[in-house]
N, C-alpha and C positions, 0 to 999 in steps of 0.2 A: 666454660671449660675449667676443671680442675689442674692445672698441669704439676699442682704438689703433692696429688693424689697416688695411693696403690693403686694399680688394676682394679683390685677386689678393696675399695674403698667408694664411696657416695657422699659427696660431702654436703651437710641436712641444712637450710636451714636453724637457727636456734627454736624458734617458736614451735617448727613443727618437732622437732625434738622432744621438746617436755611432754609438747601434744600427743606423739606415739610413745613415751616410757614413759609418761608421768604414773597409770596406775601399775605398774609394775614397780617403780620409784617407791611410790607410798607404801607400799607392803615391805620394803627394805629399809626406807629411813622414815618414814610414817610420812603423815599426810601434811601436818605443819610443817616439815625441813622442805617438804619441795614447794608448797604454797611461797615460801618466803627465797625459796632459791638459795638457802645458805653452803656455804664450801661444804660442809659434808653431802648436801644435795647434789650438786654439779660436779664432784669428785665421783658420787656414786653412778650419776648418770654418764659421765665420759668411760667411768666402767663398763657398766652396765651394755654401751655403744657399741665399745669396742669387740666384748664376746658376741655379739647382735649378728642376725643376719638381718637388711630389710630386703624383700620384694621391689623391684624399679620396672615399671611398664610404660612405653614411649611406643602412644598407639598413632597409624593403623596398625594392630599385629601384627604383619606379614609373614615373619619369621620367628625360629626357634627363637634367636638371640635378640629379641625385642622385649623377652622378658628375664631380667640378670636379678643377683643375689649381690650384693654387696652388702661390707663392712660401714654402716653410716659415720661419718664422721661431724660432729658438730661446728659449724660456723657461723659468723652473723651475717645480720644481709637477708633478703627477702627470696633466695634462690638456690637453684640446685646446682650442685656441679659437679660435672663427670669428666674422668680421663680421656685426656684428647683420644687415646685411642680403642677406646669401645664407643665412639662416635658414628663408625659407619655401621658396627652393628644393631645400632639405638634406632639411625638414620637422623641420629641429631645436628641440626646447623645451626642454632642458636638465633632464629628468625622468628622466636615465639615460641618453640616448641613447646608443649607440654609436657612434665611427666606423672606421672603417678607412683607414690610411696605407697607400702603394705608393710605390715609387721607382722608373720609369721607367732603367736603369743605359746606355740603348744611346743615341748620340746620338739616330736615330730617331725612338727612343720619348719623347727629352726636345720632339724637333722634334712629333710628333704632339698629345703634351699640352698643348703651349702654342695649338698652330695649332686644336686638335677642341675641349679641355675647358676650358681655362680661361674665367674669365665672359666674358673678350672677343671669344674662340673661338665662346662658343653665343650671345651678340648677335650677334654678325657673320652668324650664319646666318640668327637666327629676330631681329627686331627687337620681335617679338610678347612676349617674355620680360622686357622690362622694365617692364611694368606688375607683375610679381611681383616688382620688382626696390624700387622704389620706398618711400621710410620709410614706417613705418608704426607706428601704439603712442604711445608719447609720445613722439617726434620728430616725427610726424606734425601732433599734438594741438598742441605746440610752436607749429610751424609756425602752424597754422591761429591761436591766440591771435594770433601776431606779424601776421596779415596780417588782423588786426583794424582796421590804422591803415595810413594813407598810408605814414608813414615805413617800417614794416615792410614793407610789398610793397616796397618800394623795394628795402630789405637781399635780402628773399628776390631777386628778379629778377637782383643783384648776382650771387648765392650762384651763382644758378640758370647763371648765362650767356643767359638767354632771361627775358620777364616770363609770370606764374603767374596766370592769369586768377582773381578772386574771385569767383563768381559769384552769392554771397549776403552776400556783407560779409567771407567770411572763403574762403582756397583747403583743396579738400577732396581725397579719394585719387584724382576722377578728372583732376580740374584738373591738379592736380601730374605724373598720370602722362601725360596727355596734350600736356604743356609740355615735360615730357621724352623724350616720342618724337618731338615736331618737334625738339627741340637734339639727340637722334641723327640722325634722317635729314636734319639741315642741315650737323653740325659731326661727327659720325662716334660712336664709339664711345668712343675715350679720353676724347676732353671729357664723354661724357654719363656717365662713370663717375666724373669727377674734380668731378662740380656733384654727382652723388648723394653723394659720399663728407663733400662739403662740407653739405651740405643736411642729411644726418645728423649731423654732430657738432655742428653749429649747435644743431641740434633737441634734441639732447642737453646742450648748455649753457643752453638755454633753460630745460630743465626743472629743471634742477639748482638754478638761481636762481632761480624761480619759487616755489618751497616750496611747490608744488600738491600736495594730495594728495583721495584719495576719502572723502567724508565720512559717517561711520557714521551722519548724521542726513539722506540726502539723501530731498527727499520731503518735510520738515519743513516748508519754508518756501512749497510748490506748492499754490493755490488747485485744488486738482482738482473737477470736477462730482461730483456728488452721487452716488451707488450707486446701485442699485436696489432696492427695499424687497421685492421679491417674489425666490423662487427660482424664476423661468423662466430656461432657458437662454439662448433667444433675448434675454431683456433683458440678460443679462449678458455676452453675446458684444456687443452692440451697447454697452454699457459700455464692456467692454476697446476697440474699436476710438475711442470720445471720448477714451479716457485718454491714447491713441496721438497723437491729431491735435493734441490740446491740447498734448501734450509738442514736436511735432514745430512747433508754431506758437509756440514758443518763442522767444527772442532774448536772453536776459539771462545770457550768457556769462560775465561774473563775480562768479556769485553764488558765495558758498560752500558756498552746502548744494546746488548743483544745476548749479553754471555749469561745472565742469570734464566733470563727465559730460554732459551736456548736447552740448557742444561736440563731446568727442571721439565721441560716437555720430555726431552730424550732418555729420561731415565724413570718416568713413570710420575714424578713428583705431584706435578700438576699441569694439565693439558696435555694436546698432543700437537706433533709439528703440522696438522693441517689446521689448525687454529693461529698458530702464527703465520702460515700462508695467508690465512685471511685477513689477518691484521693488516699486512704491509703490501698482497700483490693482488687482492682480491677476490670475493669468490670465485668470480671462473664462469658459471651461468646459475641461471634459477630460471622457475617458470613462473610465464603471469600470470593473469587472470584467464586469458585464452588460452592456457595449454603450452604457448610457444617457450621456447629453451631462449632465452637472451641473455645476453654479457653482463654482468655485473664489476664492471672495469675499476672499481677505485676499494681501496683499501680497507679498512675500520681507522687506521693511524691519520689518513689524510681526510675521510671524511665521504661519505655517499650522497648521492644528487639528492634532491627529493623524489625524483622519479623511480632511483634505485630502492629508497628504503620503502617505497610502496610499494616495489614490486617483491623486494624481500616480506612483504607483511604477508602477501598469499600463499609463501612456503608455510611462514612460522606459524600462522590461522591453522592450517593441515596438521600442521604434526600435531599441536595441542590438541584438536581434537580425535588426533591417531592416540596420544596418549593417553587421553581423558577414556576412551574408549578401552583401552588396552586396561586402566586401572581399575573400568567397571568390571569387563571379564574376569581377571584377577580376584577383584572381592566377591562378587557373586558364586566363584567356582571354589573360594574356600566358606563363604557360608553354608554350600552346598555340601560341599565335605563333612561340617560341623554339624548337619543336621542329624538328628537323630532319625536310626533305619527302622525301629523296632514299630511293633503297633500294641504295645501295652499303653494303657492311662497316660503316665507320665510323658513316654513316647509322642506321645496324639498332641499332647498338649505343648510340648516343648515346640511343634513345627506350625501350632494354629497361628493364627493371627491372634484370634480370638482365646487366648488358652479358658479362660472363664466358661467358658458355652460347653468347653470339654470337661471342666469338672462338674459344672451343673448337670451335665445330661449323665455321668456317673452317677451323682449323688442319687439322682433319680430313679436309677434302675439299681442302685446298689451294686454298680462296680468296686469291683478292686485292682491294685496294680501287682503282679505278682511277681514284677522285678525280674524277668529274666535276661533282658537286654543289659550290658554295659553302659548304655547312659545314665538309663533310670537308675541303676544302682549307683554308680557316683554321683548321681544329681542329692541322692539321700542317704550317701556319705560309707556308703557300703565298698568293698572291693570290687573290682572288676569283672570276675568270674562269678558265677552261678553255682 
């Protein structure tokens, strides 16, 4: 994560820097200043950066926003770094992730990047987008402690350029997001990218000074109701859901053992209050291997039998492979999408396995492709129309 970053900034490695501007470099301060990296070299090339759009793709594709336009900024270091907040548009978590750099070299292509891809480029289209745009995490969590008190909504409202409705004493992820799609469709784009940018580094000094952290005793200090003495299922799913409502009728934000979690489930931050159920009163039931609904009676905080975490292992088996399944559909129906409809040449060849066997058996009979599909002609750099 970049958090000293613009929006519309990508901060590059060095190496791969020189790597995408270096022949662009040499045609401005010749070929010896940048071999040698001298101050007019690296002067020209943090120029050179700065007017720059690069291309950034954080695959599997899925979405529009998976591929952005930013501003690269040079830094050392063997790594990329992008603003905390075009993370969920990326789907980046910093667990490996890859990205890939491109350099746009034709004016064109600098002119389409900036106008298609960059974050101002996909707000300007879909206004829908920045509700995924919006802080979120402890910035968010931040936030919401500060607009605890008068004073605080005051600052955030400052922050914001528009005021952040509280609607339970404190502003939560839709408040916020919906405060900032009225400051886009009143004041535009720039301004609702220049209150998020401020919104989050606030958030992020809030937290810094706050010495909040999660506490390994949370749950300690919570009067929960009482168990149920019997193992029926039905009494213990009706459990988990008191453990839920109690948590959720909550108010006592700064407590220690409870007040930070608390908060930031309730207001969008991070998690939701049926996770905190979990932690401290239990799932409630799961089923086993036979089908049957049984009690899952102990916490995450205090600790599951062995019996229980084997019997949790035959949900979590299911889902991943409801998911795994879910991800195959997913990619299959947009490679289907991608596929070319048309049955000229190029067409035939883009869907073979085999594309070879399709131009040889052309070559053979003396095919031609006569381009009147929309693939074939972007595929060989044509417009779209016919």
């Amino acid at each position: 994560p970049g958090a000293g970053l613009r929006l519309d900034q990508v901060a590059v490695p060095e190496e791969m820097a020189w790597g995408l501007f270096g022949p662009a470099l040499c045609r401005e301060v010749g070929a010896e200043a940048v071999a040698k990296r001298d101050g007019a070299a690296v002067r020209a090339l943090d120029a050179l950066m700065a007017r720059s759009w690069v291309v950034v793709n954080r695959p599997p594709t899925l979405t529009p926003v998976c591929i952005l336009a930013f501003h690269p900024v040079r830094v050392p270091g063997r790594v990329l770094r992008i603003h905390p907040l075009v993370c969920r548009w990326l789907n980046a978590d910093f667990d490996g992730d890859q990205l890939a750099v491109f350099l746009p070299v034709t004016e064109g292509g600098q002119h389409e990047a900036e106008e298609r891809l960059s974050v101002a480029g996909h707000l300007a289209r879909d206004h829908g987008l920045l509700d995924s745009l919006c802080p979120t995490q402890e910035p968010l969590w931040a936030l919401a402690r500060l607009s605890t008190t008068e004073e605080g909504r005051r600052e955030i409202a400052e922050l914001a350029g528009i005021d952040v409705p509280a609607p339970e004493g404190y502003l939560n992820r839709q408040s916020l997001s919906t405060a900032m799609r009225r400051l886009l469709d009143r004041d535009g784009v720039p301004a609702a990218m220049a209150a998020l940018e401020r919104l989050e580094t606030r958030g992020f000094e809030l937290c810094r000074a706050s010495g909040a952290s999660i506490s390994p005793f949370f749950g300690a200090a919570l009067d929960l109701p009482a168990p149920p003495t019997s193992l029926e299922a039905e009494a213990w799913k009706a459990y988990s859901e008191e453990v839920r409502n109690h948590l959720s009728a909550r108010t006592d934000y700064e407590s220690p053992e409870h007040g930070l979690q608390l908060l930031a489930a309730k207001s969008g931050a991070r998690g939701v209050v049926r996770q905190l159920a979990v932690l401290v009163g239990g799932v409630g039931c799961v089923v086993n291997s036979e089908g049957e609904h049984v009690p899952s009676r102990r916490g995450f905080v205090r600790g599951m039998t062995a019996e229980e975490v084997l019997t949790h292992v035959v949900g979590m088996r299911r889902g991943l492979v409801a998911m795994h399944r879910e991800w195959a559909a997913l990619l299959a129906a947009q490679r289907e999408d991608r596929r070319s409809k048309g049955f000229g040449l190029l067409a035939r060849a883009m869907r073979a396995r085999r594309p070879g066997m399709v131009f040889a058996q052309a070559a053979a009979t003396g095919e031609a492709d006569p381009l009147a599909d929309a693939d074939s002609r972007f595929f060989v750099g044509l417009k779209g129309g016919s």
